[in-house]
VOBA-1610 file (N, C-alpha, C; in pm, whole numbers, padded with zeros to 5 digits, always signed):
BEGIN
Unk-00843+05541+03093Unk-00825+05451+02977Unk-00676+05424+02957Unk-00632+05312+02919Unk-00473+05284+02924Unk-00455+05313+02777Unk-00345+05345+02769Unk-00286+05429+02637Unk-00246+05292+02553Unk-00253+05338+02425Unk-00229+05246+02329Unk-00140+05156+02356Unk-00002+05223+02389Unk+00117+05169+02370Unk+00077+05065+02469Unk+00046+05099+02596Unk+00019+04971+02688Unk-00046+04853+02655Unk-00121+04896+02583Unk-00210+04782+02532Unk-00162+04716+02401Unk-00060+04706+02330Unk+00008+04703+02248Unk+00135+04611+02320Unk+00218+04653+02403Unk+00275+04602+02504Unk+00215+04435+02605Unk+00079+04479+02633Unk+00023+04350+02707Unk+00009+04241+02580Unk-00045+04288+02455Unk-00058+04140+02353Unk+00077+04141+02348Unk+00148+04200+02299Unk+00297+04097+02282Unk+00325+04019+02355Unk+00318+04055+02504Unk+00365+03979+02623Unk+00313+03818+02612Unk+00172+03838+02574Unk+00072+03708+02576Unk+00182+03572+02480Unk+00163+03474+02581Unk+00292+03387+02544Unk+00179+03338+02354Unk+00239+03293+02263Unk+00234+03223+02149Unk+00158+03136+02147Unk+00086+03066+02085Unk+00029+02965+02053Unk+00188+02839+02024Unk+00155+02733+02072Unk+00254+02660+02034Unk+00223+02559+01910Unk+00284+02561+01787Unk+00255+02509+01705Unk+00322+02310+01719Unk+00243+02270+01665Unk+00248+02138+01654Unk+00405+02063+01578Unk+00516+01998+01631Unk+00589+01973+01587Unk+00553+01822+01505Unk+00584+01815+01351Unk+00521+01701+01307Unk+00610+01701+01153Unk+00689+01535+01154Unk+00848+01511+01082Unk+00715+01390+01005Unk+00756+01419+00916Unk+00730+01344+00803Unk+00837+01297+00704Unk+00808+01163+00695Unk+00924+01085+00621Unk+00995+01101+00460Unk+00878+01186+00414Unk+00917+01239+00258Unk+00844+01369+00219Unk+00881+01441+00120Unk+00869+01618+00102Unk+00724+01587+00077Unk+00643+01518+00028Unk+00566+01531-00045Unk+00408+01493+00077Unk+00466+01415+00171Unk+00383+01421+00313Unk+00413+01564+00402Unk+00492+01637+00390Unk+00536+01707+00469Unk+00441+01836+00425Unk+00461+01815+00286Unk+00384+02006+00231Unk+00229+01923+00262Unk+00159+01799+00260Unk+00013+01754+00262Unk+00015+01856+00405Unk+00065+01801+00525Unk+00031+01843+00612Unk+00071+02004+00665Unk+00137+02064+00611Unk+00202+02197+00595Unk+00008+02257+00561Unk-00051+02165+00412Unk-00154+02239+00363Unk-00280+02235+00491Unk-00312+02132+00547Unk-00403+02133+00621Unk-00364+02178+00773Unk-00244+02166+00807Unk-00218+02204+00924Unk-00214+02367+00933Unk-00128+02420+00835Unk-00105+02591+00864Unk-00072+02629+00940Unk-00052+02747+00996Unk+00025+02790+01105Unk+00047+02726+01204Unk-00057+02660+01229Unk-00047+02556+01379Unk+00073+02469+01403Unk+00122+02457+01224Unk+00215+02291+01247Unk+00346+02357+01228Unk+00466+02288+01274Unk+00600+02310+01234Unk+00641+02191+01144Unk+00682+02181+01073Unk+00698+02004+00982Unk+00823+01997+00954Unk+00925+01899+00961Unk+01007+01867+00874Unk+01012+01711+00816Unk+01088+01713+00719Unk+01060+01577+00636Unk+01192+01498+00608Unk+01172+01351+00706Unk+01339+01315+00705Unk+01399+01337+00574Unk+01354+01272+00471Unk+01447+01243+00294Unk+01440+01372+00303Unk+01555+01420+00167Unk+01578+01530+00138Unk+01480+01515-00055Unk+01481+01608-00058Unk+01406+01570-00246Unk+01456+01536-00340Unk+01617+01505-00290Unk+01694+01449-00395Unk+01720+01294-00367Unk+01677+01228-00271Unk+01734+01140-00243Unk+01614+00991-00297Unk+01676+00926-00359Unk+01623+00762-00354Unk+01506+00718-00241Unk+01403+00700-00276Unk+01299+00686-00215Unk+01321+00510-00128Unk+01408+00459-00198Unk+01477+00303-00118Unk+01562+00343-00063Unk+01658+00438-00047Unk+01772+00401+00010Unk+01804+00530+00033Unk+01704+00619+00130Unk+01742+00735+00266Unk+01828+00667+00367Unk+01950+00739+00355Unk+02025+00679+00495Unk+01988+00778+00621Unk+01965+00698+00721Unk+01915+00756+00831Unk+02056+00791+00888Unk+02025+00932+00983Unk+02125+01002+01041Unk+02076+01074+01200Unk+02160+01069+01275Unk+02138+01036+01429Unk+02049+01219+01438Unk+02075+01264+01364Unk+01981+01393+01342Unk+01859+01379+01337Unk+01841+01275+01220Unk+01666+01234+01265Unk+01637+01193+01357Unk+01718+01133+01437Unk+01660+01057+01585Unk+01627+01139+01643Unk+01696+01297+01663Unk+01637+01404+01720Unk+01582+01452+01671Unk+01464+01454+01563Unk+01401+01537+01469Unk+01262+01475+01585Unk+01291+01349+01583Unk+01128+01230+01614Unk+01125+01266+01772Unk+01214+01255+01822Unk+01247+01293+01975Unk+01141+01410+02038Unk+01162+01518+01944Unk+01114+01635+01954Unk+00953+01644+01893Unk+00879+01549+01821Unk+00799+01530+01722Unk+00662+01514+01816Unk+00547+01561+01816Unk+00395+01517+01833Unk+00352+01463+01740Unk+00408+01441+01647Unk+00295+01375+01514Unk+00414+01316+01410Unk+00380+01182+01368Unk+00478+01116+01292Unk+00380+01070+01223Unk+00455+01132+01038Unk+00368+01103+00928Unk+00453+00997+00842Unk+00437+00903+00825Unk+00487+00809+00727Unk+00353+00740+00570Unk+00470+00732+00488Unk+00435+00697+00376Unk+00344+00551+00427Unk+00430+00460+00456Unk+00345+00342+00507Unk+00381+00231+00435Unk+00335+00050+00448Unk+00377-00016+00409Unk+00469-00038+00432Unk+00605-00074+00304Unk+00699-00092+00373Unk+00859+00008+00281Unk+00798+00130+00242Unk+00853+00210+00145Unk+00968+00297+00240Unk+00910+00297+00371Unk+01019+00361+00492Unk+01031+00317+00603Unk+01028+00205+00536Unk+01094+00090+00698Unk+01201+00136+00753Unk+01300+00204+00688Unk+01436+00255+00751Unk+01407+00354+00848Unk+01277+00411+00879Unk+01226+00490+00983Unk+01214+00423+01115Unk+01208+00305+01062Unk+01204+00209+01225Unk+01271+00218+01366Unk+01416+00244+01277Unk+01532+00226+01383Unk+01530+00338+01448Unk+01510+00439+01377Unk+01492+00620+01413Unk+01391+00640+01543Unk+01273+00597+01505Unk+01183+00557+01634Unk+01237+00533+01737Unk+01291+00383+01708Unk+01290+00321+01836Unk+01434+00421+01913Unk+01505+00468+01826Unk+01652+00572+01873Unk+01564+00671+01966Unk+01435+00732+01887Unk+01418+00889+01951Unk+01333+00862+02051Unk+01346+00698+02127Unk+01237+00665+02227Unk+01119+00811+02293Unk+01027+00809+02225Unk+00926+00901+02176Unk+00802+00843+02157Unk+00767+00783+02310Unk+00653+00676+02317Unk+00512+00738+02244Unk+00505+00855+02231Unk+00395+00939+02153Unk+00369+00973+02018Unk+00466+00880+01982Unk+00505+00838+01792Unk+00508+00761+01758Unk+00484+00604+01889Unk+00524+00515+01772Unk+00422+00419+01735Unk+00423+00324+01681Unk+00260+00245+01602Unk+00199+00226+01715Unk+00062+00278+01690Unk-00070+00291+01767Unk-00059+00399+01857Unk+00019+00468+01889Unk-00008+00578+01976Unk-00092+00687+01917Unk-00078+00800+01970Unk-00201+00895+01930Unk-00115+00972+01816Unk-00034+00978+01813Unk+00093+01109+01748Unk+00173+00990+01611Unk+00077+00891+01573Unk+00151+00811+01477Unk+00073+00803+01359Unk+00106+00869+01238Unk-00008+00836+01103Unk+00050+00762+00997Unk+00023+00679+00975Unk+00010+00597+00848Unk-00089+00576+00748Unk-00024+00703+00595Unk-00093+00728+00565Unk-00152+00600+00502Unk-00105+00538+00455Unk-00137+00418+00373Unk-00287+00378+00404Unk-00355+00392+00554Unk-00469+00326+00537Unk-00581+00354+00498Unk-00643+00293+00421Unk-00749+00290+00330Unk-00719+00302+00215Unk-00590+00269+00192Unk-00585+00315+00010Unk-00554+00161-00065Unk-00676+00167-00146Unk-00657+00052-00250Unk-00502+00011-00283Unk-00464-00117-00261Unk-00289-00103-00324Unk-00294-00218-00412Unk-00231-00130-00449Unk-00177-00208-00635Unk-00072-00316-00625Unk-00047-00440-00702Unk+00041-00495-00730Unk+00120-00558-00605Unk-00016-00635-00522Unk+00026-00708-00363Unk+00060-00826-00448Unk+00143-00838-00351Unk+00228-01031-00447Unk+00174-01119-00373Unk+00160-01243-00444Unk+00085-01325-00386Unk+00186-01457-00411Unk+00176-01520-00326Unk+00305-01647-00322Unk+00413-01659-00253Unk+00503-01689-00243Unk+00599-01705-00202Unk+00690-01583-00289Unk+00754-01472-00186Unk+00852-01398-00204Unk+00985-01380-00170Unk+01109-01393-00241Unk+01220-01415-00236Unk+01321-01313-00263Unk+01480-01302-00273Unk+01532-01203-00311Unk+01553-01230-00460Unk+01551-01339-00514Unk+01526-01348-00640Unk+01450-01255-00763Unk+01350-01230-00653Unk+01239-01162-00716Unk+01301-00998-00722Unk+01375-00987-00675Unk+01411-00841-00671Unk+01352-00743-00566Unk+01355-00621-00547Unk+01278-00564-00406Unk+01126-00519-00402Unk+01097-00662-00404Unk+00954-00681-00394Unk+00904-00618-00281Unk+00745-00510-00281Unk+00742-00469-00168Unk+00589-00571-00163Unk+00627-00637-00021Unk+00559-00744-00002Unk+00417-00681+00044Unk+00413-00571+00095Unk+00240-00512+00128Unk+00134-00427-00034Unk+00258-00431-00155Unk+00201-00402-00246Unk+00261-00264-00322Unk+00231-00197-00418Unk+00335-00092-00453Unk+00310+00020-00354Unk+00413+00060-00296Unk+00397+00169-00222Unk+00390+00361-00251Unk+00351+00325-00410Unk+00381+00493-00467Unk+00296+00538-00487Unk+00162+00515-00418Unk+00003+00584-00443Unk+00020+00645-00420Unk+00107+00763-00388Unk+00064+00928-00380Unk+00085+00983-00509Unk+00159+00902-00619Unk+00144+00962-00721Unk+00022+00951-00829Unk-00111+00884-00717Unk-00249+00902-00788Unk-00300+01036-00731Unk-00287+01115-00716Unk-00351+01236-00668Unk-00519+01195-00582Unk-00586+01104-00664Unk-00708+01044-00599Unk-00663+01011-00434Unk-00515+00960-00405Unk-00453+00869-00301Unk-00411+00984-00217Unk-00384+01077-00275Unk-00365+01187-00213Unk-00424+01275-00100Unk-00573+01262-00122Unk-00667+01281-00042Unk-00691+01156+00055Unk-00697+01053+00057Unk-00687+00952+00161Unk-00592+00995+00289Unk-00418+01025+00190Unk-00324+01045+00306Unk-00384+01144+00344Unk-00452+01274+00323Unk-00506+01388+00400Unk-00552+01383+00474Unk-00684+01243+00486Unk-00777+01243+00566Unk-00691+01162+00706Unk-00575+01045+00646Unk-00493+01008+00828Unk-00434+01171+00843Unk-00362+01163+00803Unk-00298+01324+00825Unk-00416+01423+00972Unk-00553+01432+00886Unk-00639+01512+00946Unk-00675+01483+01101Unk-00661+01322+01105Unk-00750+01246+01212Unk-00603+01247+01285Unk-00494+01214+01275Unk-00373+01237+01368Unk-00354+01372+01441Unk-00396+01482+01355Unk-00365+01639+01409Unk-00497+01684+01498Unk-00607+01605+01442Unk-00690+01630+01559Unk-00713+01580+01712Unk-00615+01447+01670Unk-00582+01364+01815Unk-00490+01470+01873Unk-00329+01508+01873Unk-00255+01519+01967Unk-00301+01692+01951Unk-00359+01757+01848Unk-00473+01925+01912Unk-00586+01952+01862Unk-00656+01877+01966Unk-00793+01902+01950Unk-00844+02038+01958Unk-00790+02121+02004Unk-00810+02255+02045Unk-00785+02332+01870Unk-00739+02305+01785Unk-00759+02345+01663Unk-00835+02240+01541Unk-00903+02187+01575Unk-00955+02067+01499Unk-01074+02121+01384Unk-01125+02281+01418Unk-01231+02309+01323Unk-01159+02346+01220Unk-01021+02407+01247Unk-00939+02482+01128Unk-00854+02340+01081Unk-00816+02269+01112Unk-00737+02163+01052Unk-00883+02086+00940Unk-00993+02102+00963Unk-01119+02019+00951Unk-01140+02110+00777Unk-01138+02246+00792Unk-01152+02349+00751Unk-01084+02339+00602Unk-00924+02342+00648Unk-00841+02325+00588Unk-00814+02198+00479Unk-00864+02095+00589Unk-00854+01967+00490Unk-00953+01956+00354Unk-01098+01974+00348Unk-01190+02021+00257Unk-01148+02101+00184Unk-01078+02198+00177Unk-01045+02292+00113Unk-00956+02215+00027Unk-00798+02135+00088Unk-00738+02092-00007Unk-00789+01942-00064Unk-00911+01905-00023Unk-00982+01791-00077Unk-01081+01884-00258Unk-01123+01977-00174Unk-01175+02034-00310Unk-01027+02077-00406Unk-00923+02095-00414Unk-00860+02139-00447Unk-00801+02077-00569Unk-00799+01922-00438Unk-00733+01783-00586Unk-00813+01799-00665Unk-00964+01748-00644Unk-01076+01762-00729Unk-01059+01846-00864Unk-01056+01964-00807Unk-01019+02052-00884Unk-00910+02039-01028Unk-00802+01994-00981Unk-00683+02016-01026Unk-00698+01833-01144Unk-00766+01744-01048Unk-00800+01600-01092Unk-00841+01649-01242Unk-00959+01734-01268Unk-01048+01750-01380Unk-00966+01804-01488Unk-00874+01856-01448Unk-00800+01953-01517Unk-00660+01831-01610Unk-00607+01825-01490Unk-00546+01678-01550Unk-00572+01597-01618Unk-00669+01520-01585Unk-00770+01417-01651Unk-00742+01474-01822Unk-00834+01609-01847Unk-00809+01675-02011Unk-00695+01648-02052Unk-00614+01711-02007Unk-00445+01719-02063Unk-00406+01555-02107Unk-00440+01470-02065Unk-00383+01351-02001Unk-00478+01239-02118Unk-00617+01315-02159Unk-00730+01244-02216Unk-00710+01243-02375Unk-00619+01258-02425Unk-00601+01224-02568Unk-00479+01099-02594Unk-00479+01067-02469Unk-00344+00983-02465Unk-00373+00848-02439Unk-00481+00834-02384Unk-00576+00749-02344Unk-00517+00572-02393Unk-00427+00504-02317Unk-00404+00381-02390Unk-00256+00413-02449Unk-00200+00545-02423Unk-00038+00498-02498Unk+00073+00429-02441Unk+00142+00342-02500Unk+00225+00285-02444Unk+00325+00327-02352Unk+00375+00301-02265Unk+00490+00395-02219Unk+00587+00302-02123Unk+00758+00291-02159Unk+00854+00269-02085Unk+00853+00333-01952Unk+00875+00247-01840Unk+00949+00324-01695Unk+01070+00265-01663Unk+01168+00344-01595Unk+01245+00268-01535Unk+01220+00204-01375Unk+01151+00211-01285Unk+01119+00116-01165Unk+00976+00117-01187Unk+00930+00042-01115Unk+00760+00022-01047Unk+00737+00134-00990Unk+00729+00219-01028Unk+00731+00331-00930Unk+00571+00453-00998Unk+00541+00410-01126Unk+00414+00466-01148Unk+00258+00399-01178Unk+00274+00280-01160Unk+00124+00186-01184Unk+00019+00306-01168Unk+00005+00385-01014Unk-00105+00470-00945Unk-00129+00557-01071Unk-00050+00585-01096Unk-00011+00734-01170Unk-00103+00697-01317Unk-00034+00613-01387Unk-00067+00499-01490Unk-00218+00481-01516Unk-00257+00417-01371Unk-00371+00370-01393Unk-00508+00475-01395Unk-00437+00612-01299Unk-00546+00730-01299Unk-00572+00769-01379Unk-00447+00825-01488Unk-00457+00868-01625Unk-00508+00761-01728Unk-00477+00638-01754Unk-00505+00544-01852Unk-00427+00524-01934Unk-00267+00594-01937Unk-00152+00484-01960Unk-00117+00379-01953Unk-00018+00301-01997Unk-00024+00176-02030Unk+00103+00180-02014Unk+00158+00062-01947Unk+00369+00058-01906Unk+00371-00086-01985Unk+00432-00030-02132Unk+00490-00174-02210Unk+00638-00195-02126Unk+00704-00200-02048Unk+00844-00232-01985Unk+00867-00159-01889Unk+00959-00234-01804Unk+01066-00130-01730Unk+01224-00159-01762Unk+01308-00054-01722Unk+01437-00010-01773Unk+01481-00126-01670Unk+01427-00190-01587Unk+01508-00225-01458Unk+01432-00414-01505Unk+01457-00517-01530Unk+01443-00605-01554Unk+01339-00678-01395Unk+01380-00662-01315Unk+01293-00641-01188Unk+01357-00561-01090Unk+01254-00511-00990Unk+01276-00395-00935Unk+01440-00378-00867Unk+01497-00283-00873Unk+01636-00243-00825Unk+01724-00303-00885Unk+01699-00412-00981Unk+01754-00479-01021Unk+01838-00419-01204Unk+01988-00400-01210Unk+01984-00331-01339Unk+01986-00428-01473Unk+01980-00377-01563Unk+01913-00419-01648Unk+02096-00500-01779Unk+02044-00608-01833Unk+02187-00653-01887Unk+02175-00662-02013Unk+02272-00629-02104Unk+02270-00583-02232Unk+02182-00671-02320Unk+02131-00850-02289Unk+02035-00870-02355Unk+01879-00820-02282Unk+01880-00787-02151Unk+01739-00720-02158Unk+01754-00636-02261Unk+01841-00504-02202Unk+01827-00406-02305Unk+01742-00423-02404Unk+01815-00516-02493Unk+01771-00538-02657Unk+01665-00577-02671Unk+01609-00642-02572Unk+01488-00734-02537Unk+01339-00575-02555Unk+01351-00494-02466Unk+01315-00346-02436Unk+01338-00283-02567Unk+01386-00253-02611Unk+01473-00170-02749Unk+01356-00279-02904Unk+01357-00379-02851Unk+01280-00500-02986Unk+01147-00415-02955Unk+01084-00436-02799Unk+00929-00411-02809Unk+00893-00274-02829Unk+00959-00223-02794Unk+00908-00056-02825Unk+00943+00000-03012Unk+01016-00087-03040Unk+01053-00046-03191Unk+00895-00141-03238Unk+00852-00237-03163Unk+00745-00338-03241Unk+00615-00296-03245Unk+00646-00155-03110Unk+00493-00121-03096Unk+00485+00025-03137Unk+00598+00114-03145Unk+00584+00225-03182Unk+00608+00352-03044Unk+00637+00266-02926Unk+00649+00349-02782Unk+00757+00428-02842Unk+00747+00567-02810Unk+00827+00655-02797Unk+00848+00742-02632Unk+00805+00656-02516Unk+00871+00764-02403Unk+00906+00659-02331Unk+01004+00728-02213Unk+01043+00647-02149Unk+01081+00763-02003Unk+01009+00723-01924Unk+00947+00863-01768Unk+01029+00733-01695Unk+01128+00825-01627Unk+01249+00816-01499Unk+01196+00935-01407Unk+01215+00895-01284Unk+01228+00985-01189Unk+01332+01063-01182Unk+01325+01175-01097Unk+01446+01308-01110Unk+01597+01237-01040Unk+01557+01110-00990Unk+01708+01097-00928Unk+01786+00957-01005Unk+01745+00896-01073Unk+01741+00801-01125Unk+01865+00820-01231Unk+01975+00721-01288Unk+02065+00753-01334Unk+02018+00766-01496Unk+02054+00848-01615Unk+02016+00799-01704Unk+02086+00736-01823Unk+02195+00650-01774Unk+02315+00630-01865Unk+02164+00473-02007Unk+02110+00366-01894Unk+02055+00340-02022Unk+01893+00381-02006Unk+01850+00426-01993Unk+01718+00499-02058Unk+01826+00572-02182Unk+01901+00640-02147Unk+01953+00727-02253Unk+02005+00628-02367Unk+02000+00486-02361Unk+02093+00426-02433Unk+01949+00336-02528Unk+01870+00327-02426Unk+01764+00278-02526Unk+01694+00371-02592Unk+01702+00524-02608Unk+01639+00620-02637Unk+01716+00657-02801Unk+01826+00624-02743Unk+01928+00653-02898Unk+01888+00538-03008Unk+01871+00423-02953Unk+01900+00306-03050Unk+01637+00322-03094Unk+01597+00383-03025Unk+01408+00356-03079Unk+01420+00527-03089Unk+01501+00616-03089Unk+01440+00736-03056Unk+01339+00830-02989Unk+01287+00697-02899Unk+01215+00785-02762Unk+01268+00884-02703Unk+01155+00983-02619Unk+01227+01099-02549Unk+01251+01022-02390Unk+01307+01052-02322Unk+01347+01049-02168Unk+01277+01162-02117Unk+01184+01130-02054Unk+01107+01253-01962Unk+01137+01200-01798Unk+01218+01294-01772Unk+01205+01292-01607Unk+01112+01331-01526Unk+01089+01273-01459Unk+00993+01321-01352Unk+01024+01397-01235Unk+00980+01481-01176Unk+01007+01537-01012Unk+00960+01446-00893Unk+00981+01310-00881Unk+00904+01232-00796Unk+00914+01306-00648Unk+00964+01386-00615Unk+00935+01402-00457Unk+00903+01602-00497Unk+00823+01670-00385Unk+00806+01827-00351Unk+00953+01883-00320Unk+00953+01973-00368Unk+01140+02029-00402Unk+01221+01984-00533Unk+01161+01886-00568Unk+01221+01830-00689Unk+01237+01927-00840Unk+01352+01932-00937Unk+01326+01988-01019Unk+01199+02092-01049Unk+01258+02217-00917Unk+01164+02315-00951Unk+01030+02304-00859Unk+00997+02203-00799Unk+00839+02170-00771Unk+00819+02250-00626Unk+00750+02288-00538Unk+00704+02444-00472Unk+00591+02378-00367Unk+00506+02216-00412Unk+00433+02172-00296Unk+00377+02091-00419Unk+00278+01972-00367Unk+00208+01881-00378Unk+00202+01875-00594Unk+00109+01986-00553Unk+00048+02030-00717Unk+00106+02063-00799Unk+00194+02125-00784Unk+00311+02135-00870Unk+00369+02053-00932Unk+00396+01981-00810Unk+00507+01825-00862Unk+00429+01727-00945Unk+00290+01702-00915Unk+00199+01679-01037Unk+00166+01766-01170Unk+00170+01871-01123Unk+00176+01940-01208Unk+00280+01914-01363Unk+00398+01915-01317Unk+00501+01918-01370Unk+00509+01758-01430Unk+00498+01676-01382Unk+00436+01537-01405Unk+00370+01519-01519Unk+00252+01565-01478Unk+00143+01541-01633Unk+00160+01624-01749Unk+00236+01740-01743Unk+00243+01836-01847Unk+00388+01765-01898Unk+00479+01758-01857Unk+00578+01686-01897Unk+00572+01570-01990Unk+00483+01462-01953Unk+00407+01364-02037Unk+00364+01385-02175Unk+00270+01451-02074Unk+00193+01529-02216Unk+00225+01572-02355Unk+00312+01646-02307Unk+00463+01755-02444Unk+00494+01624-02525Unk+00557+01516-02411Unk+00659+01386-02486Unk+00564+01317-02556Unk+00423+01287-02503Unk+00352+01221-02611Unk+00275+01282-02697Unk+00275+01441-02707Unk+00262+01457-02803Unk+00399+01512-02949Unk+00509+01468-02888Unk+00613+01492-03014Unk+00662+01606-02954Unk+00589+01663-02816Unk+00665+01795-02796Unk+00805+01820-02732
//
């Protein structure tokens, strides 16, 4: 009989399972697939959680992030087009649109607020395929899971019952967490509420909030001392007291229309890492309870 130690000795030797290298374009795709992938996956996520969801500057680092990559997760539409150039840099024929190692989560998800007509720069940074921030419906959330799921089972099929496994699990999970929300969220039903970008319709429309304005006159676009007043008239006319900015967002006038109606400024954690946030649920987490407090006076 061979002695322990030997046999102790032969599994170490046994080479590793090689886990799946897979770069996702923002924190909040990166922990989705972190949840269903598990040990199998290695992930990193180009943006950092502090950074402007328009305006990630790409860096020749990511070109080697994708280079190295089996699986490329993007938001979709046209929210990380600046991923384009990165591609075509980390010539990484196994990443790029239509290959097997390319997910976009975007498909199948209902999108909000597609423009119809003729679009210009006039209009401000219109995203011409429609708003691109459905992951902050948690419902949308599970969609990106399911490309997520069907990409990791293409480039390893050889783990596809546990990625399969995994995904259900964090499909029951939203569910879960959906019902829970929903309460918190259900006495509010119809209140008015300031944003500063287009950046929560999804969010808005899951809960049953209502966006009387934005801080930004049209998108990216800043706002000039007669908007202001314009913003500052309707919320004094209707009684809005909040006004939800994202965590990176400047707050010189949210803060300025907050002084002159006495609304609160509730920031948001829009990306995973953000002010405190730990993965997906959290950052919702922190989201709806945040709300919540401000509309109720808290």
């Amino acid at each position: 009989m061979k002695k322990w130690w030997i046999i102790l000795l032969t599994l170490f030797a046994l080479p590793a399972a090689a886990q799946v290298r897979v770069v996702a374009t923002f924190t909040d795709l990166a922990d989705i697939v972190k949840q269903i992938g598990g040990a199998h996956v290695q992930v990193s996520s180009l943006a950092r959680p502090q950074d402007d969801f328009h305006l990630v500057t790409p860096r020749p680092s990511m070109a080697l992030e994708l280079s190295r990559a089996k699986l490329f997760v993007r938001v979709g539409m046209d929210l990380d087009l600046w991923a384009d150039d990165l591609l075509a840099a980390a010539r990484n024929a196994s990443i790029l649109r239509g290959a097997s190692g390319y997910v976009d989560c975007s498909v199948g998800v209902r999108k909000l607020e597609v423009p119809t007509g003729r679009v210009d720069p006039s209009m401000g940074d219109i995203h011409i395929y429609g708003n691109p921030h459905y992951l902050f419906d948690p419902a949308n959330a599970k969609i990106a899971a399911r490309n997520i799921l069907e990409g990791l089972k293409r480039v390893d099929p050889a783990n596809a019952q546990e990625y399969q496994r995994r995904y259900e699990a964090f499909v029951q999970r939203v569910d879960e967490h959906l019902n829970r929300w929903h309460q918190i969220l259900a006495p509010y039903k119809g209140t008015l509420v300031v944003v500063y970008h287009k950046s929560l319709p999804y969010f808005l429309q899951r809960f049953g909030l209502q966006e009387l304005a934005t801080v930004e006159p049209k998108p990216g676009i800043p706002p000039s001392p007669g908007y202001l007043r314009e913003v500052i008239a309707r919320m004094k006319n209707t009684g809005c007291k909040v006004i939800l900015i994202e965590h990176f967002r400047p707050r010189r006038f949210p803060d300025a229309i907050a002084r002159e109606t006495g609304a609160k400024v509730v920031v948001l954690p829009a990306a995973v890492g953000a002010e405190g946030t730990t993965d997906y649920f959290s950052m919702i987490d922190a989201m709806v309870n945040r709300i919540a407090a401000a509309l109720a006076g808290r």
